[in-house]
C-alpha distance (Angstrom), angle and dihedral (degrees) to the residues before:
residue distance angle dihedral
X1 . . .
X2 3.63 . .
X3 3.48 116.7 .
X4 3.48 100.3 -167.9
X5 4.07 99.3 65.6
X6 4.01 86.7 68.2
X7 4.00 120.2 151.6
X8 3.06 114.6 -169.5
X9 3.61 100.6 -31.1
X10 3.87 91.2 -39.9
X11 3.61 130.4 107.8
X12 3.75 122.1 -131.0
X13 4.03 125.0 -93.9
X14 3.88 112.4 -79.5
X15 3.78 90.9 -150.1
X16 4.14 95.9 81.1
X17 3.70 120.3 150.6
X18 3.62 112.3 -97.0
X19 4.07 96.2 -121.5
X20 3.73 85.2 53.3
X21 4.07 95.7 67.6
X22 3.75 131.1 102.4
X23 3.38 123.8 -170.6
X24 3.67 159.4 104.8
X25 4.01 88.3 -37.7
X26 3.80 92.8 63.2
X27 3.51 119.2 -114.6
X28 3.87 106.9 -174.9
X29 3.49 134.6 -136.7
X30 3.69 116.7 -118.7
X31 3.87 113.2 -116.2
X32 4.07 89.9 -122.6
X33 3.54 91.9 74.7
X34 4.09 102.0 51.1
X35 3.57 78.3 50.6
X36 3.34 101.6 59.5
X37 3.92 89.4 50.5
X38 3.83 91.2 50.4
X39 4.05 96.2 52.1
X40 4.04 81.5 43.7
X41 3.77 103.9 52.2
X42 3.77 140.6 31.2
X43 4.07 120.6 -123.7
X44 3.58 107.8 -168.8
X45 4.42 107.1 -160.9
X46 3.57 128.6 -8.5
X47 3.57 124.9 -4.4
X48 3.75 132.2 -154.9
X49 3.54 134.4 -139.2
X50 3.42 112.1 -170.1
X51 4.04 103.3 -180.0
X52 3.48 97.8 38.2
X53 3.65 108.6 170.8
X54 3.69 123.9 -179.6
X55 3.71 79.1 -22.4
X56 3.51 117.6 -115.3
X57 3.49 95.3 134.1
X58 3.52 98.3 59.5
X59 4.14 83.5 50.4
X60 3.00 93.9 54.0
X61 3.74 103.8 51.0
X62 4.47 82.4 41.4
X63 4.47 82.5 68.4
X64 3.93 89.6 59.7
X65 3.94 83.5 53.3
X66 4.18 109.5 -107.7
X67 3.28 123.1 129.9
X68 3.68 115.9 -114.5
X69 3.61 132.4 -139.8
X70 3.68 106.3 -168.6
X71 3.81 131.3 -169.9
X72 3.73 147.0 141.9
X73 4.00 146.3 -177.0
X74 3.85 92.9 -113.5
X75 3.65 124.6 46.9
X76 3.68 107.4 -112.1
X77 3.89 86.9 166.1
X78 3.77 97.3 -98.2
X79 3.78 136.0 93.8
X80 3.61 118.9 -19.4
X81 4.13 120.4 -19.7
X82 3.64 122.7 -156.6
X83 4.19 98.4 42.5
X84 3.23 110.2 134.5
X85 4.08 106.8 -154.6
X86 3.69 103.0 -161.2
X87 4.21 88.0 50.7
X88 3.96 97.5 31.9
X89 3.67 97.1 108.4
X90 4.39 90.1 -163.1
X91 3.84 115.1 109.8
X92 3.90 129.3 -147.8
X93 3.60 131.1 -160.8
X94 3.71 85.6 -117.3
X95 3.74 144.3 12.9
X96 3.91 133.8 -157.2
X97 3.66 127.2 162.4
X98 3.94 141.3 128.2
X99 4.17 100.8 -107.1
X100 3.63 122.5 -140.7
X101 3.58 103.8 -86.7
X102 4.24 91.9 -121.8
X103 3.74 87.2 50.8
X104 4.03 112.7 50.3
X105 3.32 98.8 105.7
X106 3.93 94.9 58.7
X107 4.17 87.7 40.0
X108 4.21 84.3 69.1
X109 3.61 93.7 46.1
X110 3.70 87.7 48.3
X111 3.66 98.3 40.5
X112 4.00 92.5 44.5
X113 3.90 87.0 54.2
X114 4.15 95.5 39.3
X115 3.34 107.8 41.9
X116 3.66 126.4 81.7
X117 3.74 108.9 -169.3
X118 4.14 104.6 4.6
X119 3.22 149.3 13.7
X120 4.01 132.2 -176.5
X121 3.99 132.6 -176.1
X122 3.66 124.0 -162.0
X123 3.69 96.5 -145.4
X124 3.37 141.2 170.6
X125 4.23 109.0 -105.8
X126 3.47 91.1 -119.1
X127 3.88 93.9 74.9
X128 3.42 94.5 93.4
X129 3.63 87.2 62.1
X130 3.69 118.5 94.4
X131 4.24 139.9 55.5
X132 3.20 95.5 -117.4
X133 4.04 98.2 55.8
X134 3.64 78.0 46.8
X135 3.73 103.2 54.8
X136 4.46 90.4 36.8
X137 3.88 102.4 33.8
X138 3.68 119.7 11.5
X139 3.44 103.6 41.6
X140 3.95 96.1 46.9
X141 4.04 103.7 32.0
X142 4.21 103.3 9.1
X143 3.96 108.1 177.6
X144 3.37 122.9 -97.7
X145 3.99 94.9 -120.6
X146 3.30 135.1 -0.7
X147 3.95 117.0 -144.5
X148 3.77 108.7 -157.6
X149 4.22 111.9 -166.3
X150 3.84 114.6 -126.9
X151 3.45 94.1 -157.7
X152 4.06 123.5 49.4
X153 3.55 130.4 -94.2
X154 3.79 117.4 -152.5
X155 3.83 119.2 -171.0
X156 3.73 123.0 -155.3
X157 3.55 142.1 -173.4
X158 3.78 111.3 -79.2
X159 4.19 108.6 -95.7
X160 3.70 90.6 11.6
X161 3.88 125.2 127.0
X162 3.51 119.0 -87.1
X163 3.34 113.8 -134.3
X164 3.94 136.4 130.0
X165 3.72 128.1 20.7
X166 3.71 141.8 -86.6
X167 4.08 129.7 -100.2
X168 3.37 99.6 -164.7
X169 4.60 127.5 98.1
X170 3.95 105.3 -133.1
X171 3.85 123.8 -178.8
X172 3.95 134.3 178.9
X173 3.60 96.7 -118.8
X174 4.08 104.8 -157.7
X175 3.85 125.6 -149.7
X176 4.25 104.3 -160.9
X177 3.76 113.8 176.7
X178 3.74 91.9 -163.9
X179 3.63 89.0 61.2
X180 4.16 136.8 84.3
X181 3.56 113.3 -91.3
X182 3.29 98.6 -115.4
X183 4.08 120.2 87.2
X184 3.87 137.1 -119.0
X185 3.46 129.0 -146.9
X186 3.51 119.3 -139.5
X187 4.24 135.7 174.1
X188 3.93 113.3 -135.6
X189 4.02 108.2 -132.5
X190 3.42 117.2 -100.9
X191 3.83 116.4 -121.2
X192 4.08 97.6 76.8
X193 3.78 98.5 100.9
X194 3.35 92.9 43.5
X195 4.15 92.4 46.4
X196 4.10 91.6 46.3
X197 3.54 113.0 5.6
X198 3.87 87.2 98.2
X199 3.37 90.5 58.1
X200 3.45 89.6 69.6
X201 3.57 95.9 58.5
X202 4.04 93.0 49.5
X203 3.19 92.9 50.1
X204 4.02 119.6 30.6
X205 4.01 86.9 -170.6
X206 3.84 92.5 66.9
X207 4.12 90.6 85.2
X208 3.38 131.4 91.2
């Protein structure tokens, strides 16, 4: 059970599509999406990814010209394996990644406190639901903007077949210490998965 998908003292359903999962089995994120963030916001200096992957995140964000410092807990066979995010005790000017889905809620904590310029969450819509985010995260450190997806992300298992199409409302939820504390909410354009989703199925390396 994940204790971190709470509303209101309830947990979420257990009856979840299976292309909507994250987790320890690595379901990557398709390359459209960091590219929607990228074309959407600014990240002055290094950025980094702290749950690489395969990497295609961290190439991605390397074509809008950052230099990327790219590691994770598992070895995925890029960057640097065994870096644990929430213990690392490095900082970067700023941070993007996809979080393990059991573990968001200690990625912002981490992010807010290791992270110099930015900071920016792949998260499921639904984690503005909930008093207890509320009370611990949105009321204290809300992000800056909030970058809900018009069209539908579906994650699934790395080398499967791609086929069907997600359920679930993602955003990039952004943390900017430059900016008011007070967020924005803003709609992605629509056109990315369309422009790069194919590139995803040409090239199984261009996922997170």
């Amino acid at each position: 059970m994940d204790a971190t998908y709470n509303l209101n003292g309830g947990f979420k359903p257990t009856n979840k599509r299976f292309a909507d999962l994250d987790g320890p089995d690595f379901f990557p994120t398709p390359a459209w999406a960091t590219h929607a963030l990228m074309d959407s916001e600014t990240f002055e200096g290094e950025v980094w990814e702290p749950a690489c992957g395969d990497g295609a995140m961290a190439r991605v964000i390397e074509e809008y010209g950052n230099k990327v410092v790219a590691t994770d807990l598992f070895d995925r066979g890029y960057g640097q394996p065994g870096i644990d995010f929430l213990a690392e005790s490095r900082q970067s000017d700023n941070i993007i990644t996809n979080p393990p889905y059991n573990s968001a809620e200690g990625f912002v904590a981490a992010g807010l406190a290791k992270s110099r310029k930015k900071f920016a969450l792949l998260l499921r819509l639904a984690f503005l639901e909930g008093a207890n985010r509320q009370r611990t995260i949105f009321q204290a450190t809300p992000p800056a903007r909030i970058w809900v997806f018009s069209e539908r992300i579906t994650f699934y298992p790395s080398g499967s077949v791609q086929k069907g199409s997600g359920t679930t409302a993602y955003a990039w939820f952004v943390w900017d210490k430059a900016a008011p504390a007070h967020s924005e909410l803003k709609w992605l354009p629509l056109g990315y998965k369309s422009r790069f989703g194919h590139q995803s199925e040409e090239n199984p390396m261009l996922f997170k």
